[in-house]
N, CA, C, O and CB atoms as a CASP TS submission, in Angstrom:
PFRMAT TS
TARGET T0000
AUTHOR 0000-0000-0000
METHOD Language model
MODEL 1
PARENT N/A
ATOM      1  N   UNK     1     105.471  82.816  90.830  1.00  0.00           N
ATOM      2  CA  UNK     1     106.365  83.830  90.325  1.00  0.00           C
ATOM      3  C   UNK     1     106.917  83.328  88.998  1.00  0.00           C
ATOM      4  O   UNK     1     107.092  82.115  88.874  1.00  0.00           O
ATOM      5  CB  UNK     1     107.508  84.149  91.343  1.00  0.00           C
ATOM      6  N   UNK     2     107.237  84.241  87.889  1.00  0.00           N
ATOM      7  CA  UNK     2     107.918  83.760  86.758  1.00  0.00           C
ATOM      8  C   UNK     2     108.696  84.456  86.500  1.00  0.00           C
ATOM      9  O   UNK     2     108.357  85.621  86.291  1.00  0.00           O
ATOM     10  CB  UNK     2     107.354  83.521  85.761  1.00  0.00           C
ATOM     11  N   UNK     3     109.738  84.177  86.419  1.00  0.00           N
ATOM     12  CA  UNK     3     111.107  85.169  86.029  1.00  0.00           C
ATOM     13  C   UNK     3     111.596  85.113  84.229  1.00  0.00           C
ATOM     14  O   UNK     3     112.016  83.993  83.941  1.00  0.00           O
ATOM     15  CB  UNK     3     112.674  84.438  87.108  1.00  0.00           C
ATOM     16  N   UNK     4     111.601  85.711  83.511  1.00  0.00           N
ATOM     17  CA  UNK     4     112.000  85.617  82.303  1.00  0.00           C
ATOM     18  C   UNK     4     113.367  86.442  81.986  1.00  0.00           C
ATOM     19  O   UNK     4     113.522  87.385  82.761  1.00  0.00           O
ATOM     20  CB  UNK     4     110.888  86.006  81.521  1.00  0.00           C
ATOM     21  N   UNK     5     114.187  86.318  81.204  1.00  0.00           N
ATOM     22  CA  UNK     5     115.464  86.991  80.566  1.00  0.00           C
ATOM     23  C   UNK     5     115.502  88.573  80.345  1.00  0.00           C
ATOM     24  O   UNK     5     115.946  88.701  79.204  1.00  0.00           O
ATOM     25  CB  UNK     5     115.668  86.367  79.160  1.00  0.00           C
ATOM     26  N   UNK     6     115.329  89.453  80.715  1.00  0.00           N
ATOM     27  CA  UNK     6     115.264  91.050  80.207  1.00  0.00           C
ATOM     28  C   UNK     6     113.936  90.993  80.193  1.00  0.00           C
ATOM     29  O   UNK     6     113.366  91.118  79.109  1.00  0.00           O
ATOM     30  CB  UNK     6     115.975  91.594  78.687  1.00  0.00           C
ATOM     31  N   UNK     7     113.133  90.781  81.465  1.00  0.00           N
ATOM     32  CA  UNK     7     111.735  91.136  81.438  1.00  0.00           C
ATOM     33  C   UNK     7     111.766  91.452  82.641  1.00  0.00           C
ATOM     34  O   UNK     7     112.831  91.630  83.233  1.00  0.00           O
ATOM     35  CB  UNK     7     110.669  90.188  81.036  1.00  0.00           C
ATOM     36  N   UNK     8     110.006  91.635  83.482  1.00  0.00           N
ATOM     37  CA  UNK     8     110.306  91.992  85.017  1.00  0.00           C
ATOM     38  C   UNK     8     110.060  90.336  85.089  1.00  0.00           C
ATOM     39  O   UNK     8     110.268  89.372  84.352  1.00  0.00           O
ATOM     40  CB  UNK     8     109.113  93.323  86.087  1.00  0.00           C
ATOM     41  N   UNK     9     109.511  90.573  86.375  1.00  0.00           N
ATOM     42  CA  UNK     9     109.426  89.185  87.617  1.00  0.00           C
ATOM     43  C   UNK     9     108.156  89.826  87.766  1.00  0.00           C
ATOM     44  O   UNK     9     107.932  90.976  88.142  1.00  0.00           O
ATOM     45  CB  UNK     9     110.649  88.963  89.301  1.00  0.00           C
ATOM     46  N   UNK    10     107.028  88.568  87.283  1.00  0.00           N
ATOM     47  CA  UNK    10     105.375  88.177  87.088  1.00  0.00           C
ATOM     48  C   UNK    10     105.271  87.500  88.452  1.00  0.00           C
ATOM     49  O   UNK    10     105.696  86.361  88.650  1.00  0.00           O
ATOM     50  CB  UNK    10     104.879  86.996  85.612  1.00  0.00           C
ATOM     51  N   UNK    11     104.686  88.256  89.383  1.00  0.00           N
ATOM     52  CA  UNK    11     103.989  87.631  90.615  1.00  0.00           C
ATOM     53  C   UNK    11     102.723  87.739  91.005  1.00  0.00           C
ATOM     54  O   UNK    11     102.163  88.835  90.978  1.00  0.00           O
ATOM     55  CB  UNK    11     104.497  87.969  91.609  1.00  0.00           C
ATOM     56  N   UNK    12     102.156  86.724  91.382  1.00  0.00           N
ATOM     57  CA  UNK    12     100.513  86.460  91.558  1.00  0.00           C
ATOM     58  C   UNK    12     100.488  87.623  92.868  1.00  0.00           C
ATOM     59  O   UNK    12     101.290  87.696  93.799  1.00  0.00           O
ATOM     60  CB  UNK    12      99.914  84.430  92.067  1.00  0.00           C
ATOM     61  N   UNK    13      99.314  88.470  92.602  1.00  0.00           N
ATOM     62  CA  UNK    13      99.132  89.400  94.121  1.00  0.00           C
ATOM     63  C   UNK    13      98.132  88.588  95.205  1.00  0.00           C
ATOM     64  O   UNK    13      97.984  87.368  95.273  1.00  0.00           O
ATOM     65  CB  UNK    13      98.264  91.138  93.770  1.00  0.00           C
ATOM     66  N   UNK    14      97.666  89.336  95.805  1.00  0.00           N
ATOM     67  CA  UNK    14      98.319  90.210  96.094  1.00  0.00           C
ATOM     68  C   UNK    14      99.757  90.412  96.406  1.00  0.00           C
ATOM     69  O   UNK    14     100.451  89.395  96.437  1.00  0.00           O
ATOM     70  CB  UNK    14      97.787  90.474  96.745  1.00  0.00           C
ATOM     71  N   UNK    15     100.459  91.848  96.702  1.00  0.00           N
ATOM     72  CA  UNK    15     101.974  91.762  96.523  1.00  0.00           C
ATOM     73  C   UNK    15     102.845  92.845  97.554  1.00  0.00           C
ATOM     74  O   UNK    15     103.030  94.017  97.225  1.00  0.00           O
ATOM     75  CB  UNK    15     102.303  92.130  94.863  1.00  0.00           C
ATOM     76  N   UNK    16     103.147  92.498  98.332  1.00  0.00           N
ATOM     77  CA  UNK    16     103.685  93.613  99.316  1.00  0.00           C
ATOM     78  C   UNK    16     105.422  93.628  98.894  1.00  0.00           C
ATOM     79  O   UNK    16     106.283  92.776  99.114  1.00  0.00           O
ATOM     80  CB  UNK    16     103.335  93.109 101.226  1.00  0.00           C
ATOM     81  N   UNK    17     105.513  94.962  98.204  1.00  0.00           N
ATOM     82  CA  UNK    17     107.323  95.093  98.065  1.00  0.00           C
ATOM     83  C   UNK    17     107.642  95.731  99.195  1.00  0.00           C
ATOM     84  O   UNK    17     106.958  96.582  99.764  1.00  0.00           O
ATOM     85  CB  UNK    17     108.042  96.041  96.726  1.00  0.00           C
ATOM     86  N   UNK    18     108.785  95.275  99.546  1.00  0.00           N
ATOM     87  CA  UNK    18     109.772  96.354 100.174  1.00  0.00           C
ATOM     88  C   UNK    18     110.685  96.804  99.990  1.00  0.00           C
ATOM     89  O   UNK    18     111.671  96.067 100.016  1.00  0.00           O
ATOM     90  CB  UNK    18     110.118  96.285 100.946  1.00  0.00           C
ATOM     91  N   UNK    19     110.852  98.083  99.738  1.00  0.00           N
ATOM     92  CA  UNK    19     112.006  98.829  98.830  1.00  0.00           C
ATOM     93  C   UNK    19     113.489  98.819  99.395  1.00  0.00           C
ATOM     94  O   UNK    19     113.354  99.044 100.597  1.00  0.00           O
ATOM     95  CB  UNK    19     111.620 100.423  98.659  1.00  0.00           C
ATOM     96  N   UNK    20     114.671  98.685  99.146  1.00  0.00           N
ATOM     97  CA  UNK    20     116.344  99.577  99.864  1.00  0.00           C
ATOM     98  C   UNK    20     115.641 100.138 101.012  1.00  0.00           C
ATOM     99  O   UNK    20     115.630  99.617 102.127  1.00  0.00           O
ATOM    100  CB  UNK    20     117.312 101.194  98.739  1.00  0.00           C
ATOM    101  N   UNK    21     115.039 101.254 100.682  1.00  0.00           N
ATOM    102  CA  UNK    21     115.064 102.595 102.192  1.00  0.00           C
ATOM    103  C   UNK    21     113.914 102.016 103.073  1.00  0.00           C
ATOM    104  O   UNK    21     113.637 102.635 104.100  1.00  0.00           O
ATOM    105  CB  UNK    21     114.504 104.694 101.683  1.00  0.00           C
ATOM    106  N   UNK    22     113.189 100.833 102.750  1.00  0.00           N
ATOM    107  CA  UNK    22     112.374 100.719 103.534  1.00  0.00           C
ATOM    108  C   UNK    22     110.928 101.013 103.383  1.00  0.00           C
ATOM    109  O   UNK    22     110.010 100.839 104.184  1.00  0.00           O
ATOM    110  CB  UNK    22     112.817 101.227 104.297  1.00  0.00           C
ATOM    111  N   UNK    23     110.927 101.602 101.924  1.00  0.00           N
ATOM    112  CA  UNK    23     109.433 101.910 101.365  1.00  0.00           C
ATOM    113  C   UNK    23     108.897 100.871 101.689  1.00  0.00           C
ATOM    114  O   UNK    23     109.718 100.150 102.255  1.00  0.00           O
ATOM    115  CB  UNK    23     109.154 102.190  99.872  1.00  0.00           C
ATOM    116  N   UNK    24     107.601 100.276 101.593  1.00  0.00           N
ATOM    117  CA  UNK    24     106.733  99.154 101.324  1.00  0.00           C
ATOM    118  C   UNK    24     105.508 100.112 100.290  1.00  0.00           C
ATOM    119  O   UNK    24     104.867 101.151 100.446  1.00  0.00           O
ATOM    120  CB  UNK    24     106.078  98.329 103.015  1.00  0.00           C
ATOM    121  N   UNK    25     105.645  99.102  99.241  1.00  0.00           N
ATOM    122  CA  UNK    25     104.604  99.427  98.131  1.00  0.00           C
ATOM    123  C   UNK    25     103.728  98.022  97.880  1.00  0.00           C
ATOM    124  O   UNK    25     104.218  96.924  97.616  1.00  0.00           O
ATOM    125  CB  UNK    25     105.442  99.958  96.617  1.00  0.00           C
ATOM    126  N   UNK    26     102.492  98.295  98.010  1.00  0.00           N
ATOM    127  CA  UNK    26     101.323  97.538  98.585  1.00  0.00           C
ATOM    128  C   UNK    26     100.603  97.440  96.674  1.00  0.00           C
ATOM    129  O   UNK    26     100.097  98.352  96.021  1.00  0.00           O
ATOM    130  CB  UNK    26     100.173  98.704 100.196  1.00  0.00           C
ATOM    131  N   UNK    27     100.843  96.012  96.279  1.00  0.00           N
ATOM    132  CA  UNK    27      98.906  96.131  95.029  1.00  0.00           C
ATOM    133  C   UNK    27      98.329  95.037  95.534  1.00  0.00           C
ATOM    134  O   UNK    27      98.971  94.238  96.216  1.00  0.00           O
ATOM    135  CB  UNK    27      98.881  95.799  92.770  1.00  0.00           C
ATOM    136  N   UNK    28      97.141  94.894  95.271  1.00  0.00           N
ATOM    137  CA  UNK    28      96.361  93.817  95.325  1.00  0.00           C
ATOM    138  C   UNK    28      95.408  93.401  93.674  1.00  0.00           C
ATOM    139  O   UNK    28      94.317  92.886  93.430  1.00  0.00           O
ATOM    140  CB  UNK    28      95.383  94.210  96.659  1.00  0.00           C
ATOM    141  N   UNK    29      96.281  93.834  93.029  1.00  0.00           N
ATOM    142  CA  UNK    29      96.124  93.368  91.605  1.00  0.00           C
ATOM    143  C   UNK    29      96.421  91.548  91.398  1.00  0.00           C
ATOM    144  O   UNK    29      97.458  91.041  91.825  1.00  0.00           O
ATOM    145  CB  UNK    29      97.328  94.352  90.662  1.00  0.00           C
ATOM    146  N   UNK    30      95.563  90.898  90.835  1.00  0.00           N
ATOM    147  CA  UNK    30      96.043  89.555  90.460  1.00  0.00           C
ATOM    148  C   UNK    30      97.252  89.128  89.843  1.00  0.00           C
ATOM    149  O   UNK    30      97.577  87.965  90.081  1.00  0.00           O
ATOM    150  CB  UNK    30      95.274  89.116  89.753  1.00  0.00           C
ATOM    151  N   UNK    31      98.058  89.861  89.042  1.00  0.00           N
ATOM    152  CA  UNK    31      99.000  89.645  88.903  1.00  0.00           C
ATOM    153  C   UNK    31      99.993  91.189  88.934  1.00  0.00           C
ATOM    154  O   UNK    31      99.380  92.150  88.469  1.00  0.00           O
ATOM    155  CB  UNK    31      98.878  88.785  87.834  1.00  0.00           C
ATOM    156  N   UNK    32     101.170  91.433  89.340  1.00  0.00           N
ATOM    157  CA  UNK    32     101.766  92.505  89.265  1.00  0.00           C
ATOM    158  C   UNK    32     103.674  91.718  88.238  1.00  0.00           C
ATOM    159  O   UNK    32     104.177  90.595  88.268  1.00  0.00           O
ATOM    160  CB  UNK    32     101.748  93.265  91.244  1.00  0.00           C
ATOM    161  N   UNK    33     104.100  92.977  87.539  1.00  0.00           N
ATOM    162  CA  UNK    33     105.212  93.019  87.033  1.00  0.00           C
ATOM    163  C   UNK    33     106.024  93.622  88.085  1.00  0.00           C
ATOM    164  O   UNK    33     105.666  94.705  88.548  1.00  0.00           O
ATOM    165  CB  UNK    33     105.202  93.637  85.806  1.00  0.00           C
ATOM    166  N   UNK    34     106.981  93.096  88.475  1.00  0.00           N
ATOM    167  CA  UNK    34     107.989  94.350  89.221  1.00  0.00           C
ATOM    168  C   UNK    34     109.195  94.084  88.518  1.00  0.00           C
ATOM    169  O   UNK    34     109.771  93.001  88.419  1.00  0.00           O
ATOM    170  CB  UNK    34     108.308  94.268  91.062  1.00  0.00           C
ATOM    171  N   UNK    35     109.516  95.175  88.044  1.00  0.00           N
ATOM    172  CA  UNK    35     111.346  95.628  87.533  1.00  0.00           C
ATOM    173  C   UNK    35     112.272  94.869  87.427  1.00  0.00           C
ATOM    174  O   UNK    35     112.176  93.951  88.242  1.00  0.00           O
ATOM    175  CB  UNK    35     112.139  96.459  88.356  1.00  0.00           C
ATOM    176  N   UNK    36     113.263  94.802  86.711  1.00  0.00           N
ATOM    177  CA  UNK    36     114.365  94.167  87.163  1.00  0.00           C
ATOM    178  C   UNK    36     115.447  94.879  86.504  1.00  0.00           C
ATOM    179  O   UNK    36     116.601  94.536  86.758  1.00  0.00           O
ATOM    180  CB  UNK    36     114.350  92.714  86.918  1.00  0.00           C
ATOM    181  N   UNK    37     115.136  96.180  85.388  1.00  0.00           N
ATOM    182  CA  UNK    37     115.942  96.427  84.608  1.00  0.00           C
ATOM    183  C   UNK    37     116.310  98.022  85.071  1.00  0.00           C
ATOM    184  O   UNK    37     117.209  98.681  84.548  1.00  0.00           O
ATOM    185  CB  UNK    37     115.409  96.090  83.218  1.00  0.00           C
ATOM    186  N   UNK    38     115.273  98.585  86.352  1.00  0.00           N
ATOM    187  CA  UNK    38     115.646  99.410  87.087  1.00  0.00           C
ATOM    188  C   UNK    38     115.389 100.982  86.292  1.00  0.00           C
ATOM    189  O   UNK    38     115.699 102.027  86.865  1.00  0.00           O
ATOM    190  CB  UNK    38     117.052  98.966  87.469  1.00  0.00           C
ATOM    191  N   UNK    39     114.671 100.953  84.648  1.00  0.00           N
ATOM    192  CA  UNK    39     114.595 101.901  84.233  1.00  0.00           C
ATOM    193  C   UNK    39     113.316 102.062  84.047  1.00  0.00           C
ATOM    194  O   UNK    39     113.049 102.508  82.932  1.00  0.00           O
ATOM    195  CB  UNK    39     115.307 102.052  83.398  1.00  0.00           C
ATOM    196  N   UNK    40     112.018 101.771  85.043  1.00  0.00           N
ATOM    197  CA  UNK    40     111.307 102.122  85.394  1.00  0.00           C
ATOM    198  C   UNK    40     111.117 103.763  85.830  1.00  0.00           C
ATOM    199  O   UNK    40     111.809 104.612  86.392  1.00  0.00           O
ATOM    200  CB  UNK    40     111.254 101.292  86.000  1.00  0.00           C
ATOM    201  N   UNK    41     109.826 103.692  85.256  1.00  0.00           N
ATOM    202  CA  UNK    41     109.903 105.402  86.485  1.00  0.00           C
ATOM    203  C   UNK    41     108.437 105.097  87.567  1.00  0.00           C
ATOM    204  O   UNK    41     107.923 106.012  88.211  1.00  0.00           O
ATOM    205  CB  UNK    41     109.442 107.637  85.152  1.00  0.00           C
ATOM    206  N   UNK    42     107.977 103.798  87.597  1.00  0.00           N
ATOM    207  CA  UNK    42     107.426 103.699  88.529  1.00  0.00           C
ATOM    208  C   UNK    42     107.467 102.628  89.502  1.00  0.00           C
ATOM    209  O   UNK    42     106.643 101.837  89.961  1.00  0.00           O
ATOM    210  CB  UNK    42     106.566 103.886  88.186  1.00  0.00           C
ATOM    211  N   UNK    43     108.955 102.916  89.697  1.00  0.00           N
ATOM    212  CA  UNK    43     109.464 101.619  90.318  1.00  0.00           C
ATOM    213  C   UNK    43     108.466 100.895  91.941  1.00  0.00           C
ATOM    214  O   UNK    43     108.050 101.706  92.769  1.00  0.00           O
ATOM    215  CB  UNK    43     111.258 102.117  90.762  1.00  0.00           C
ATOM    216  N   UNK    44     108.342 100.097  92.047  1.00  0.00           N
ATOM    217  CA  UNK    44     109.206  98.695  92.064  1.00  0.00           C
ATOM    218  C   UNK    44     108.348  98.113  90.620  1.00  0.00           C
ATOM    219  O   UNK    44     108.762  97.092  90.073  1.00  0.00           O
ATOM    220  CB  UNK    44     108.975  97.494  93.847  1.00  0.00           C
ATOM    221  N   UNK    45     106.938  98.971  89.980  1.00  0.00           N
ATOM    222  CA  UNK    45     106.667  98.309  88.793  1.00  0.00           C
ATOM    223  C   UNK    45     107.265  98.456  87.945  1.00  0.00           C
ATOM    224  O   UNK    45     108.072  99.385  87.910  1.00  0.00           O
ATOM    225  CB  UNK    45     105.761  98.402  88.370  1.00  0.00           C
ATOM    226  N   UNK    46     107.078  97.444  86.744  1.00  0.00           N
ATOM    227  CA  UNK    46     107.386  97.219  85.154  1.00  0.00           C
ATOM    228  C   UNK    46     106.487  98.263  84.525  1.00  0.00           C
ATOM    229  O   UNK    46     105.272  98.121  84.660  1.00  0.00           O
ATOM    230  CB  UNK    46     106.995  95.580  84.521  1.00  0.00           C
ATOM    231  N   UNK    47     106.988  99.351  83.817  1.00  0.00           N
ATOM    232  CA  UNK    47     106.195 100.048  82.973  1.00  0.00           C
ATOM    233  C   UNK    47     106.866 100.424  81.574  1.00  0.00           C
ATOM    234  O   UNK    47     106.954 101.529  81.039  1.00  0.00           O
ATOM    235  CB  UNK    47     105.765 101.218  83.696  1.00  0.00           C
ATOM    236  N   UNK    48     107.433  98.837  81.026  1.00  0.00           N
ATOM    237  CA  UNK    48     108.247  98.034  80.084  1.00  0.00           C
ATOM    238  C   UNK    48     109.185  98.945  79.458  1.00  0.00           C
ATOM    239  O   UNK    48     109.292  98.890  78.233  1.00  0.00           O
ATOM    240  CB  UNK    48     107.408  97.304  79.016  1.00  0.00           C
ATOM    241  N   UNK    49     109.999  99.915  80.224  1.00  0.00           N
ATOM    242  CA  UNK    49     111.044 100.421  79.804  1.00  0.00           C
ATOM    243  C   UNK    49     112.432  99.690  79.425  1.00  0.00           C
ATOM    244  O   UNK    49     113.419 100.204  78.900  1.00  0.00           O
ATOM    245  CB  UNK    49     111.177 101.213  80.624  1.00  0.00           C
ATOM    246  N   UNK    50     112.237  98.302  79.847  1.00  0.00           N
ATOM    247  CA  UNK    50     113.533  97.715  79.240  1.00  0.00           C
ATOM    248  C   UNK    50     112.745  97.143  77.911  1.00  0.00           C
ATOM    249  O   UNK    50     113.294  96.130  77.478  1.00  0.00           O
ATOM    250  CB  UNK    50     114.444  96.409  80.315  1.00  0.00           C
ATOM    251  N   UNK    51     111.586  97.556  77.165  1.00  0.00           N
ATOM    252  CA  UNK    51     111.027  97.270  75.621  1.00  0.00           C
ATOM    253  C   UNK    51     111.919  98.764  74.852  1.00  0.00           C
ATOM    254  O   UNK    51     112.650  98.608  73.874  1.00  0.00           O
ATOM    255  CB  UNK    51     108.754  97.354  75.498  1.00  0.00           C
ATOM    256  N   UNK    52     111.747  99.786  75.329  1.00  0.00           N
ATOM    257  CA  UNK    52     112.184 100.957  74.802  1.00  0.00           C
ATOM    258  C   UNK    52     113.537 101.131  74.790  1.00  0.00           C
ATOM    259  O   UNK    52     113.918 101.853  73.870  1.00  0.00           O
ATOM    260  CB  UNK    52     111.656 101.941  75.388  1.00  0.00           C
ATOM    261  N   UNK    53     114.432 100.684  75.547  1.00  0.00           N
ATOM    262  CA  UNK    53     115.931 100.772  76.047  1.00  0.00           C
ATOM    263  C   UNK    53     116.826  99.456  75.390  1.00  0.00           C
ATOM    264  O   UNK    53     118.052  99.527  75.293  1.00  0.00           O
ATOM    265  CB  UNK    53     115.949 100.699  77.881  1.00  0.00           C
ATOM    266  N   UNK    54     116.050  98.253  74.955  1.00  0.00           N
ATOM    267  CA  UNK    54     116.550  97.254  74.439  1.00  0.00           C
ATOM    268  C   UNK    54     116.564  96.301  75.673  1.00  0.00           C
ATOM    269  O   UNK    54     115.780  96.487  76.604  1.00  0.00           O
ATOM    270  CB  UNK    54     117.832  97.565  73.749  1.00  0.00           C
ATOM    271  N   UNK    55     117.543  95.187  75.669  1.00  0.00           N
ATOM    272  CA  UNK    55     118.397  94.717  76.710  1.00  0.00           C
ATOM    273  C   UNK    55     118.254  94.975  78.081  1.00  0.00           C
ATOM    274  O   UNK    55     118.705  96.093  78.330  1.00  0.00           O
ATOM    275  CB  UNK    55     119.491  95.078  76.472  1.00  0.00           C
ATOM    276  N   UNK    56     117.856  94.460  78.978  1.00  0.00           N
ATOM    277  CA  UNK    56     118.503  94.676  80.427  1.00  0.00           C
ATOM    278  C   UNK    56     119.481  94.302  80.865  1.00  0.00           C
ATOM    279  O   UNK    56     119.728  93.109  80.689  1.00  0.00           O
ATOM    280  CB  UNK    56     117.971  94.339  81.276  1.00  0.00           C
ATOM    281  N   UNK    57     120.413  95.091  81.581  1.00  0.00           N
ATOM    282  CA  UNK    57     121.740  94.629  81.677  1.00  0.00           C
ATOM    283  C   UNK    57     121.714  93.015  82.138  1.00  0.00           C
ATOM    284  O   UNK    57     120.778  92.384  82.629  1.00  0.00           O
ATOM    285  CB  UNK    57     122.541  95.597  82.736  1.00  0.00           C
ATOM    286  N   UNK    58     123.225  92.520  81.771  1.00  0.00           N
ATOM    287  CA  UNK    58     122.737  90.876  82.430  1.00  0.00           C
ATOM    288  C   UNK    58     123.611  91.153  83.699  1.00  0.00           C
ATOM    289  O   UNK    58     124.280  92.158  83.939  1.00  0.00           O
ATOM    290  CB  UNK    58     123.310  89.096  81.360  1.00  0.00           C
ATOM    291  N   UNK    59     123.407  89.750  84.636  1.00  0.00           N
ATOM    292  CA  UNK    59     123.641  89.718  85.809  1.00  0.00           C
ATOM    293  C   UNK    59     125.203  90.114  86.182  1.00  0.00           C
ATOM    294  O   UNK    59     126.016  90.384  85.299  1.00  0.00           O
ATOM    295  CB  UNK    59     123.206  88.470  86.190  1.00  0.00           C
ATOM    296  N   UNK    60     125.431  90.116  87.162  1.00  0.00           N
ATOM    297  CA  UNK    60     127.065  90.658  87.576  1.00  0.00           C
ATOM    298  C   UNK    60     127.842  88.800  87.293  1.00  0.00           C
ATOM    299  O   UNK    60     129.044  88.539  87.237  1.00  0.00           O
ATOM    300  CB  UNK    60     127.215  91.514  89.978  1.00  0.00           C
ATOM    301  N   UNK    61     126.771  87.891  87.178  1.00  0.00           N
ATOM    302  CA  UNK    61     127.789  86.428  86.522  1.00  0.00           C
ATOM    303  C   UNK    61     128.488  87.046  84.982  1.00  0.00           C
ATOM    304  O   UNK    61     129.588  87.416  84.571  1.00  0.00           O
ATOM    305  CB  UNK    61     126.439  84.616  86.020  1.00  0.00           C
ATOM    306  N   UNK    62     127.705  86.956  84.694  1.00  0.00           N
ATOM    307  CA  UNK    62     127.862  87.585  83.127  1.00  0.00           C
ATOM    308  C   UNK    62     128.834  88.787  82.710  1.00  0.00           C
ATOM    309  O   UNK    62     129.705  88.770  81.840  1.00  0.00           O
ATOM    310  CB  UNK    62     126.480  88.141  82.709  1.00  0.00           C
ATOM    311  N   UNK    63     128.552  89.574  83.346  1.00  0.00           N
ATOM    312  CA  UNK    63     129.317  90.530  83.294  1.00  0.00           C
ATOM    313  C   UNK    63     131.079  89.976  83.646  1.00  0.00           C
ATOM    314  O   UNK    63     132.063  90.319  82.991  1.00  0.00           O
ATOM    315  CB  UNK    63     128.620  91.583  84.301  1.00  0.00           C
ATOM    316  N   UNK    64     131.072  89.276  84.560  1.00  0.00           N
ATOM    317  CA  UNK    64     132.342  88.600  84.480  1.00  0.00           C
ATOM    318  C   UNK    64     132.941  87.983  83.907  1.00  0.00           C
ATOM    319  O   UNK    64     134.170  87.976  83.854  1.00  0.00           O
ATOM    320  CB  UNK    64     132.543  88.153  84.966  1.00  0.00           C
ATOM    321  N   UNK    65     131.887  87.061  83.124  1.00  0.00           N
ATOM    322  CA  UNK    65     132.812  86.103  82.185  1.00  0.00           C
ATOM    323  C   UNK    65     133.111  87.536  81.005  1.00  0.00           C
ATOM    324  O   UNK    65     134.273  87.860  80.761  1.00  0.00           O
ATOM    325  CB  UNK    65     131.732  84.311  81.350  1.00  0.00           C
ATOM    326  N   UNK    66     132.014  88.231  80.407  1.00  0.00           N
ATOM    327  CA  UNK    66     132.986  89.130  79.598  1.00  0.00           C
ATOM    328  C   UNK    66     134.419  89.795  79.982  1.00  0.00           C
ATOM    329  O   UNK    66     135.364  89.745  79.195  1.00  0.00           O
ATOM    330  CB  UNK    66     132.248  90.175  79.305  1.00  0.00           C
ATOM    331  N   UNK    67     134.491  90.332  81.072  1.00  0.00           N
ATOM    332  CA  UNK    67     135.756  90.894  81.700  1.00  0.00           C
ATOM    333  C   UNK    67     136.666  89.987  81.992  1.00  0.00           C
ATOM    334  O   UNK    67     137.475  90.210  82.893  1.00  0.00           O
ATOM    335  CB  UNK    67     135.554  91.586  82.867  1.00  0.00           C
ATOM    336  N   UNK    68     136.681  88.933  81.349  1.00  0.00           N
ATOM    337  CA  UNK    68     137.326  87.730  81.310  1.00  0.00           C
ATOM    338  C   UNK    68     137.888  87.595  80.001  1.00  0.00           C
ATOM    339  O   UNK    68     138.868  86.884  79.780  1.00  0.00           O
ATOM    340  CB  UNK    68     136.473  86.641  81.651  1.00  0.00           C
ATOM    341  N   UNK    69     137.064  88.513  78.801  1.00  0.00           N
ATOM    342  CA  UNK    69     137.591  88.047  77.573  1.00  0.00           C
ATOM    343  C   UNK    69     136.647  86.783  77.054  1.00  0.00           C
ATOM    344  O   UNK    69     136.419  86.824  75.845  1.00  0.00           O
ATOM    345  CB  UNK    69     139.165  87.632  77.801  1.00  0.00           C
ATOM    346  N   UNK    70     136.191  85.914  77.614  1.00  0.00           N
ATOM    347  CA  UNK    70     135.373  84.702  77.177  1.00  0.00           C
ATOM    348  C   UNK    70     134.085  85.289  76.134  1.00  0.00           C
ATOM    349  O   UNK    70     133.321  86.153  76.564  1.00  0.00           O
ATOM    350  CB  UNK    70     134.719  83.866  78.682  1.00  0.00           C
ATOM    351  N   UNK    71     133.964  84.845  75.028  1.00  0.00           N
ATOM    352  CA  UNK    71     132.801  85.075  74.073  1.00  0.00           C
ATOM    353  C   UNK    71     131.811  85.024  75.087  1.00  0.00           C
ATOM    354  O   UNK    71     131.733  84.309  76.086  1.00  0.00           O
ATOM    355  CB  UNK    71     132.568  83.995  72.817  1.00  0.00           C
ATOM    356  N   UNK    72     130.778  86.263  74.474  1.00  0.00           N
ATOM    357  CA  UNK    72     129.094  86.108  74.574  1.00  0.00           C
ATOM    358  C   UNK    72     128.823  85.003  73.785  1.00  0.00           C
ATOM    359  O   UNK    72     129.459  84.502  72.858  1.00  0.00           O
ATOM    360  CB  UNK    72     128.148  87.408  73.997  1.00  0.00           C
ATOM    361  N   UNK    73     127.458  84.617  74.463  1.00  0.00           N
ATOM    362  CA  UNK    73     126.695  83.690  73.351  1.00  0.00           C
ATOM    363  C   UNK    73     126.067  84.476  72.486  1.00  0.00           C
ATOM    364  O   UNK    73     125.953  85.648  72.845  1.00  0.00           O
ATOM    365  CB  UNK    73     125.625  82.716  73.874  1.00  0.00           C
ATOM    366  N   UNK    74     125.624  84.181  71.450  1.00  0.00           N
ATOM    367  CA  UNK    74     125.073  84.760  69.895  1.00  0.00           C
ATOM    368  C   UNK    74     124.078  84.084  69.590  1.00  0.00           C
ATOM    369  O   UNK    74     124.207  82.869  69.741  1.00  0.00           O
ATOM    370  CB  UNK    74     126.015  84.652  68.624  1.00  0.00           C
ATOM    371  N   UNK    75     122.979  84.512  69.152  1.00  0.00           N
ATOM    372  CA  UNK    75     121.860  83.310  68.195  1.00  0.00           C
ATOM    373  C   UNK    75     122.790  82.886  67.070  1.00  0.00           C
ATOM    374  O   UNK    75     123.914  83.222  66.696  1.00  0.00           O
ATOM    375  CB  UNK    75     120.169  84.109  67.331  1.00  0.00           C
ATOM    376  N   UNK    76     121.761  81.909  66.636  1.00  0.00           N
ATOM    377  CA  UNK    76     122.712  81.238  65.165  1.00  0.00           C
ATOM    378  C   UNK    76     121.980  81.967  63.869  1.00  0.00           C
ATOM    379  O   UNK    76     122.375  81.734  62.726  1.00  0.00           O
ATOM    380  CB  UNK    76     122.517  79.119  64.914  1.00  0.00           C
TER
END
């Protein structure tokens, strides 16, 4: 599995998801993308809508230290 920053989550297949309600969505593709930025429209895949949207939100850690007032980090 490889997880990257505002990308999906790269997992070797075959790949059995299981959705909230209990879906199970089945590939047997060698590698599959699944979501993380939730603005998919073919969810549980990546069909790189967080390329079009910018940013994926960051985690609910993050989100706290802002609601804290504490600086984001910035490139230099």
């Amino acid at each position: 599995m490889t997880v990257e920053r505002d990308g999906p989550i790269l997992i070797e297949g075959p790949v059995e998801i299981v959705g909230e309600d209990g879906t199970v969505t089945v590939s047997d593709r060698f590698v599959v993308a699944v979501c993380t930025c939730r603005r998919s429209r073919i969810l549980p895949w990546c069909d790189t809508s967080h390329r079009r949207h910018g940013a994926a939100p960051h985690s609910r850690a993050d989100r706290a230290g802002r609601d804290r007032n504490e600086p984001e980090e910035t490139a230099p």
